[in-house]
C-alpha positions in Angstrom: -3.6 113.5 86.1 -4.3 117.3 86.0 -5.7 117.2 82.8 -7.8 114.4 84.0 -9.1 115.9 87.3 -9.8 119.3 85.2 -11.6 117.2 82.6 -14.1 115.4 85.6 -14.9 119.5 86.8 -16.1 120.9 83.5 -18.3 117.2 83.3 -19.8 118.1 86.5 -20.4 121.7 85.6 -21.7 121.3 82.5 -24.4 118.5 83.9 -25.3 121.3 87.2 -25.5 123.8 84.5 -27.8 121.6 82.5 -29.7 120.5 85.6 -30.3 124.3 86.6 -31.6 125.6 83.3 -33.8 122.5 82.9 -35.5 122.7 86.0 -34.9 127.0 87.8 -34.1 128.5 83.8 -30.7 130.4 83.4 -28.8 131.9 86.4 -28.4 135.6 84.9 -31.2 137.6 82.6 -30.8 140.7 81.0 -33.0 143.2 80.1 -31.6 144.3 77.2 -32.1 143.9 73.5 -28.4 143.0 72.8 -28.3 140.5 75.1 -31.5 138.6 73.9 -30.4 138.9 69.8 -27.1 137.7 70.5 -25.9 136.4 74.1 -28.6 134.4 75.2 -29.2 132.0 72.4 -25.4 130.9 73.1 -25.5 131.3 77.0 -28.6 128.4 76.5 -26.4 126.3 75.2 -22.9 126.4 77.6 -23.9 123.1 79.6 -22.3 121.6 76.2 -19.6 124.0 75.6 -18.8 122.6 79.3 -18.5 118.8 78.0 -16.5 120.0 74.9 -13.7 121.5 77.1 -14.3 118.6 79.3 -13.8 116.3 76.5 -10.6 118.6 75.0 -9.2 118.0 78.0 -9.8 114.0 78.5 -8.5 113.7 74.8 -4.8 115.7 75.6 -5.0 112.8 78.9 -5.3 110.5 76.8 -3.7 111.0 73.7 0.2 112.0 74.9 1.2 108.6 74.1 -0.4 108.2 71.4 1.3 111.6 69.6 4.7 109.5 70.3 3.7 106.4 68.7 2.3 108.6 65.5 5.9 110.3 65.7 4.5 113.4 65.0 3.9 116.9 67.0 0.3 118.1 68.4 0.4 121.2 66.1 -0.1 118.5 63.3 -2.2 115.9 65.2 -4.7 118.4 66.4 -4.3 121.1 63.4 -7.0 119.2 61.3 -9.5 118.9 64.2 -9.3 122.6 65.2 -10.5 122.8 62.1 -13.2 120.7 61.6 -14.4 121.6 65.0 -14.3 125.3 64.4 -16.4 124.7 60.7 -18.9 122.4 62.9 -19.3 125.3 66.0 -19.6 128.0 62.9 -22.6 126.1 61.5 -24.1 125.0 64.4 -24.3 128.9 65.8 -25.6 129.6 62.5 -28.7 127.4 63.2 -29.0 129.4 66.3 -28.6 132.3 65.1 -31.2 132.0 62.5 -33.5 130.2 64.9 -33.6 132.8 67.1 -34.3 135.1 64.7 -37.1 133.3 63.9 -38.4 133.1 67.0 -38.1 136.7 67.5 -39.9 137.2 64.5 -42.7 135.3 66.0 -42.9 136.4 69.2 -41.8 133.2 70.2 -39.3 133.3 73.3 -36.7 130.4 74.1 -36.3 128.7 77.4 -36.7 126.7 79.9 -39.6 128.2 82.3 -42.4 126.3 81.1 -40.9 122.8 83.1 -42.4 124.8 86.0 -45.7 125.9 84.7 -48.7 123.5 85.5 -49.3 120.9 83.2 -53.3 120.7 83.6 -53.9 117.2 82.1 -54.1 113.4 83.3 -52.1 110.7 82.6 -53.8 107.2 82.2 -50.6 105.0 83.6 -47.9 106.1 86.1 -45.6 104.9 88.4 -45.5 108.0 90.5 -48.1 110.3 92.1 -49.3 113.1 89.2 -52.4 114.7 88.5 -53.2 117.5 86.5 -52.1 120.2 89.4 -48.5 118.4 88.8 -45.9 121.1 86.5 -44.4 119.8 82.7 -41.4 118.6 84.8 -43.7 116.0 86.5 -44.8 115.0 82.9 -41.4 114.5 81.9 -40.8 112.4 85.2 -43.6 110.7 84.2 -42.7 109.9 80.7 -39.1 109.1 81.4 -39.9 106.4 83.6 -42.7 105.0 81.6 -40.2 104.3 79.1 -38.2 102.8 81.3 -40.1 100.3 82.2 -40.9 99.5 78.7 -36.9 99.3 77.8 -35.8 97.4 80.7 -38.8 94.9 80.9 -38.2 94.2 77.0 -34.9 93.9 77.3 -35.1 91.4 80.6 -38.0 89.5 78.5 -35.7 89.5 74.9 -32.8 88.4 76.7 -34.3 85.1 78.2 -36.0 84.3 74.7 -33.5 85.4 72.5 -30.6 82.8 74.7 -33.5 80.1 74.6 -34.2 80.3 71.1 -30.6 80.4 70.1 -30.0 77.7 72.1 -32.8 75.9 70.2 -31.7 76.5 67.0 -28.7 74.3 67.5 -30.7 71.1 69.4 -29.8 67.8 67.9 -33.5 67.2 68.3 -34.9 68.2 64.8 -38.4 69.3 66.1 -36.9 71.5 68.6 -34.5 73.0 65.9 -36.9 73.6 63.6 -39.4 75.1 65.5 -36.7 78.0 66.6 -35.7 78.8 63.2 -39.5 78.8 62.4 -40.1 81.5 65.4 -36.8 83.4 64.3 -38.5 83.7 60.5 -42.2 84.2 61.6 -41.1 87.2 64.1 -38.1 88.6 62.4 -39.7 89.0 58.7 -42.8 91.1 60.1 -42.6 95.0 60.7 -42.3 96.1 64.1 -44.9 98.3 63.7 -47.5 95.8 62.8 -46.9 93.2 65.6 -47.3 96.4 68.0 -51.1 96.6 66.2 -51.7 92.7 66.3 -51.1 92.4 70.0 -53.1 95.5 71.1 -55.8 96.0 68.3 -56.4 91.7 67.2 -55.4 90.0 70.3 -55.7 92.4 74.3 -58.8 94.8 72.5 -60.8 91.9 71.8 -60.8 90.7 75.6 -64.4 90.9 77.5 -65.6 94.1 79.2 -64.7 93.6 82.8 -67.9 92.7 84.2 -68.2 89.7 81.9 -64.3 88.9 82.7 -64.0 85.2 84.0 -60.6 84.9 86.5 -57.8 83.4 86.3 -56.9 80.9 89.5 -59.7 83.0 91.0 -57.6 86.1 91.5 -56.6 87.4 88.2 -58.8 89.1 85.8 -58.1 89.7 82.3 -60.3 92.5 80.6 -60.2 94.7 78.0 -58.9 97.7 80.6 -56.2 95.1 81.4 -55.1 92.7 83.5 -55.6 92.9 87.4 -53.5 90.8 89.8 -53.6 91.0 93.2 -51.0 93.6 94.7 -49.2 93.6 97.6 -49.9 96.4 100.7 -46.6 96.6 102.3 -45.8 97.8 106.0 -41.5 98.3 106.6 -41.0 97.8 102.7 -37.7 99.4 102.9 -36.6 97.0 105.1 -37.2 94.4 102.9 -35.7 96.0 99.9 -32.7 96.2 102.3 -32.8 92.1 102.5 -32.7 91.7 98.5 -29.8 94.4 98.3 -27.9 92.4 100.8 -28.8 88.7 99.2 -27.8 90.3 96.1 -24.3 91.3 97.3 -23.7 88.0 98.9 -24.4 86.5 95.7 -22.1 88.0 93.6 -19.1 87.6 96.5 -19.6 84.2 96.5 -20.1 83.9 92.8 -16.4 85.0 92.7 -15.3 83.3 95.4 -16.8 80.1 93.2 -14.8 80.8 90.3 -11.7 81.4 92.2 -11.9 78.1 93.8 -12.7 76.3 90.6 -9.5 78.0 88.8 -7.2 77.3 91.6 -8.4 74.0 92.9 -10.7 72.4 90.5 -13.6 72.5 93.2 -17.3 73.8 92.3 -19.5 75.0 94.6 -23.6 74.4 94.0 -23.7 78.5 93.0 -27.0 78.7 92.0 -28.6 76.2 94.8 -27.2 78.9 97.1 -28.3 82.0 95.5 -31.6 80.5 95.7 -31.5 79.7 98.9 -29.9 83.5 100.1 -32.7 85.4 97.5 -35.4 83.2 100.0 -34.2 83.6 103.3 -33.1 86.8 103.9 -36.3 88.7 102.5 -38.2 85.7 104.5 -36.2 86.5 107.6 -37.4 90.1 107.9 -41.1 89.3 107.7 -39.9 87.4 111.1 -37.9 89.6 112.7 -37.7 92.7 110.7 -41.1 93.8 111.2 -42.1 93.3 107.6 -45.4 92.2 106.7 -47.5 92.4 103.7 -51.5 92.1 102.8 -52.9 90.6 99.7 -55.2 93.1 98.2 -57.2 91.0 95.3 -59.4 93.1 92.8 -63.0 93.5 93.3 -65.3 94.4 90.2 -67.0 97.3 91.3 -70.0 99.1 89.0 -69.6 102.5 88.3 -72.5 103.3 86.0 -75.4 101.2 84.6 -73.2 99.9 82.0 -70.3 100.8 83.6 -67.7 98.5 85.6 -64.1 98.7 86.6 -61.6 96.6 88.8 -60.4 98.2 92.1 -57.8 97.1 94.6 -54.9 95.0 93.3 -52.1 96.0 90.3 -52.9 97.0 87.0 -50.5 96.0 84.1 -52.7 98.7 81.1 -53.1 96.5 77.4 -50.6 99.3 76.2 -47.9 98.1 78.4 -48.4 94.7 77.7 -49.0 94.8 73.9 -45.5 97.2 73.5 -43.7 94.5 75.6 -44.8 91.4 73.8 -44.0 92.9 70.0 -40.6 94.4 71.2 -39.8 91.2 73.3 -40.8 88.6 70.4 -39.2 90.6 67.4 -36.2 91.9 69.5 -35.4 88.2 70.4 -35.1 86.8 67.3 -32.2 89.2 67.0 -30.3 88.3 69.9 -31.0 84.1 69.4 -28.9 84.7 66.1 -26.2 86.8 68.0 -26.7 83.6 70.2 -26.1 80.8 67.7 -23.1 82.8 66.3 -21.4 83.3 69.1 -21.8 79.3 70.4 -20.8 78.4 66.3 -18.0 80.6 67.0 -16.6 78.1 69.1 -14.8 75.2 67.6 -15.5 71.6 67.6 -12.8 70.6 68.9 -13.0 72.5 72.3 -16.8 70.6 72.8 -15.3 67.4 71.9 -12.4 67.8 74.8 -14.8 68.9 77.1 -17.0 65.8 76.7 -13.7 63.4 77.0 -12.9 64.5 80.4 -16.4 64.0 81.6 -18.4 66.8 81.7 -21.8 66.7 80.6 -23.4 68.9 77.7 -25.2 71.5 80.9 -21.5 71.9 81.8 -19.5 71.8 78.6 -21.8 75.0 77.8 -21.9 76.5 80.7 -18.1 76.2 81.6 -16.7 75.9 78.4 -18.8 77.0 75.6 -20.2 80.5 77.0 -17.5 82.5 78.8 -15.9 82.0 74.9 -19.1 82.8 73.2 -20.0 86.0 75.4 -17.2 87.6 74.1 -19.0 87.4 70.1 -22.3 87.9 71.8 -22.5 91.4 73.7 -21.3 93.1 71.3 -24.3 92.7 68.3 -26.4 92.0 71.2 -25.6 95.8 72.7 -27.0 97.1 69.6 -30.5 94.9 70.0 -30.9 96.6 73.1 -30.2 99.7 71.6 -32.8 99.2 69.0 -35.4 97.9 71.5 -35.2 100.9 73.8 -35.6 103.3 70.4 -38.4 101.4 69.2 -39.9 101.8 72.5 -41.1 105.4 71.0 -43.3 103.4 68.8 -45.7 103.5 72.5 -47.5 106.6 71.0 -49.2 104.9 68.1 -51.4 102.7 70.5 -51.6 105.8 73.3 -49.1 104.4 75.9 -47.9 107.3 77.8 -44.2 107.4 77.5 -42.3 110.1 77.1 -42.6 110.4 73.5 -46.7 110.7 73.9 -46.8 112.7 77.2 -43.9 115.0 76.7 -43.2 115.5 73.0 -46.8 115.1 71.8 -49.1 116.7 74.5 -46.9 118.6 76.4 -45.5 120.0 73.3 -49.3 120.8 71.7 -50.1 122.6 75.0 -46.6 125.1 75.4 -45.7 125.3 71.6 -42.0 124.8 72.8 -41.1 122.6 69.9 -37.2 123.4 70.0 -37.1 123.2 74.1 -38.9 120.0 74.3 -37.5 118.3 71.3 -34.1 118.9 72.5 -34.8 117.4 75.5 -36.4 114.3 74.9 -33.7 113.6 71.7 -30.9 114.6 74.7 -32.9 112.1 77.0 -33.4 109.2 74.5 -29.1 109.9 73.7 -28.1 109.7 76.9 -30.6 106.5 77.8 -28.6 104.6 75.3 -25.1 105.6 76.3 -25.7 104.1 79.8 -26.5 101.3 77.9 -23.5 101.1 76.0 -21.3 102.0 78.6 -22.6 98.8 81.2 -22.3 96.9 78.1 -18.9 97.6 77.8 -18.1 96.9 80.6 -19.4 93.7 81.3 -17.2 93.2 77.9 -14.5 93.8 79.5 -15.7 92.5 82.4 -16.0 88.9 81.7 -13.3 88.8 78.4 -11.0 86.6 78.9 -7.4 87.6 79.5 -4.7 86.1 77.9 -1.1 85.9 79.3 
């Protein structure tokens, strides 16, 4: 438990130490020329020396029984990868070595100080106030959540498609079949790239100028700027956002509460009737007695110039956003409705055909039957689709969305020169985006496998 506890403290110190020079650069400088040759390039990098030791010391937690098992002693079982890890850290201080010779070379100095230097340009979409006056660290902000939004809407918007399809593909009804293994071959068998420029350049540019825009239900307008809904002036909005926590929670309690009572006495409760029901009432509830309220703010065409018009009031979802989500969404799916249709193969007949002669009918023979057992093929292949999706998300650039790759490794990085710094960062960001993704996964692996006695 020592080992464990001392593990969790260099964790944490290498992320403050990481968090610190990102943002307020390192904690000691020295004047002197030694120290800049040959003790700062190294001291730049000690946030991951601090999650080596960290993980030295989770691996000796974690591998005592495992040394007993092997029969042998840790001289041997950790002999050969002193080694290789001595040969990697030799030729990775090499790099930096010869980097920062370089850079001296130059005139070029490494560091982190620019993150607080103003970044003196606009950003066309963002969640979050920024302007020109706003420092690099802003554009980062602004980048990181940009992509965000792109990775968790795809993968929200591939996940529903991709079970649907899947689904599809194994219909008795032959139209229905077909027509998902048509979408799977028409989406799947054309590069990524190219459905990106379809939906942006052939199918959103080619909408009418916004003053020739006709609506949608009278309310929506969609233009070659985007598309304008109407948005949503709250008053108390945290209060509400309280309700939905709360709904949620009582959701997943009864959820389990459901499944208990179905394993112990046979007995299932109308789950999803009731989440509906708790998802309505509660937010609905504090617009009575909460003090919530809301106003409908619809977009107004408003003329700038002669031959200029725009949309003001409302939300405003940019082409860019919506043609990156459509072509990761569509391809990505096709993916996951074969990780689908493997997994529900992967059950046998004869489990379906059980099912069905005790009474239940197809909705629950897949729901109850069918799907806890598939999940279990699923996640895993399905993991790496999300994976995949949230990379390809840096594909935004090519058609100017401003995620992180654009703002922070292409502008940001024109403007400072910092090409190691900024690099480093956004390759550290995109790595650490996608083991958070990996880990949930895993967990909800484990979370819903089925344990045998």
């Amino acid at each position: 438990m020592k080992l464990k506890l001392l593990s969790y403290f260099f964790f944490l110190l290498g992320a403050v130490d990481l968090f610190y020079k990102l943002f307020f650069g390192a904690i000691f400088e020295s004047d002197s020329d030694f120290y800049y040759a040959y003790i700062r390039p190294f001291v730049t990098f000690t946030p991951f020396v601090f999650f080596a030791i960290g993980g030295i010391f989770l691996k000796e937690f974690r591998v005592r029984n495992t040394v007993e098992i092997y029969g042998t002693s840790k001289y041997k079982y950790y002999t050969p990868q002193f080694i290789v890890f001595t040969f990697t850290l030799l030729i990775f201080a090499y790099f930096i070595f010869n980097a920062q010779t370089n850079m001296d070379t130059r005139g070029i100095e490494f560091g982190f100080h620019f993150l607080r230097q103003e970044s003196s340009f606009d950003v066309n979409f963002s969640l979050i106030e920024y302007d020109g006056s706003h420092s690099y660290a802003r554009v980062y902000l602004v980048g990181l959540i940009n992509t965000l939004l792109v990775a968790v809407t795809g993968i929200i918007f591939c996940t529903v498609i991709g079970v649907i399809v899947g689904v599809a593909r194994l219909s008795p009804n032959y139209l229905i079949r077909k027509t998902a293994a048509g979408y799977i071959e028409f989406f799947r068998n054309i590069p990524l790239i190219v459905q990106i420029f379809f939906w942006y350049f052939a199918a959103l540019r080619t909408m009418p100028l916004p003053e020739k825009t006709e609506p949608l239900f009278g309310v929506i307008f969609l233009s070659l700027k985007g598309l304008y809904v109407p948005g949503l002036i709250w008053e108390n909005l945290n209060i509400f956002i309280y309700s939905i926590i709360v709904a949620i929670v009582a959701i997943i309690l009864i959820k389990n509460y459901s499944n208990k009572l179905r394993d112990n006495e046979g007995k299932q409760l109308p789950v999803l009737y009731i989440s509906i029901a708790l998802i309505l009432i509660l937010p609905a509830i504090t617009f009575l007695i909460g003090g919530v309220s809301a106003e409908v703010e619809i977009p107004v065409l408003k003329q700038l110039a002669k031959t200029s018009f725009i949309f003001e009031g409302g939300a405003r979802i940019p082409p860019e956003f919506m043609a990156l989500v459509l072509a990761l969404s569509l391809y990505t799916a096709t993916f996951v409705a074969e990780c689908v249709r493997a997994g529900i193969e992967g059950i046998s007949k004869g489990q379906k055909e059980a099912a069905a002669s005790i009474g239940l009918n197809r909705k629950q023979v897949l729901n109850l039957i069918i799907m806890p057992q598939a999940l279990r093929i699923i996640i895993p292949p399905t993991t790496n689709q999300y994976l995949n999706l949230t990379k390809n998300s840096s594909l935004a650039a090519l058609i100017a969305y401003p995620d992180l790759v654009l703002v922070f490794a292409g502008t940001a990085l024109m403007q400072t020169g910092r090409a190691i710094e900024i690099i480093m960062i956004v390759m550290f960001t995109y790595l650490t985006i996608s083991l958070v993704i990996s880990l949930f996964m895993n967990w909800y692996n484990k979370r819903i496998a089925i344990k045998e006695k």
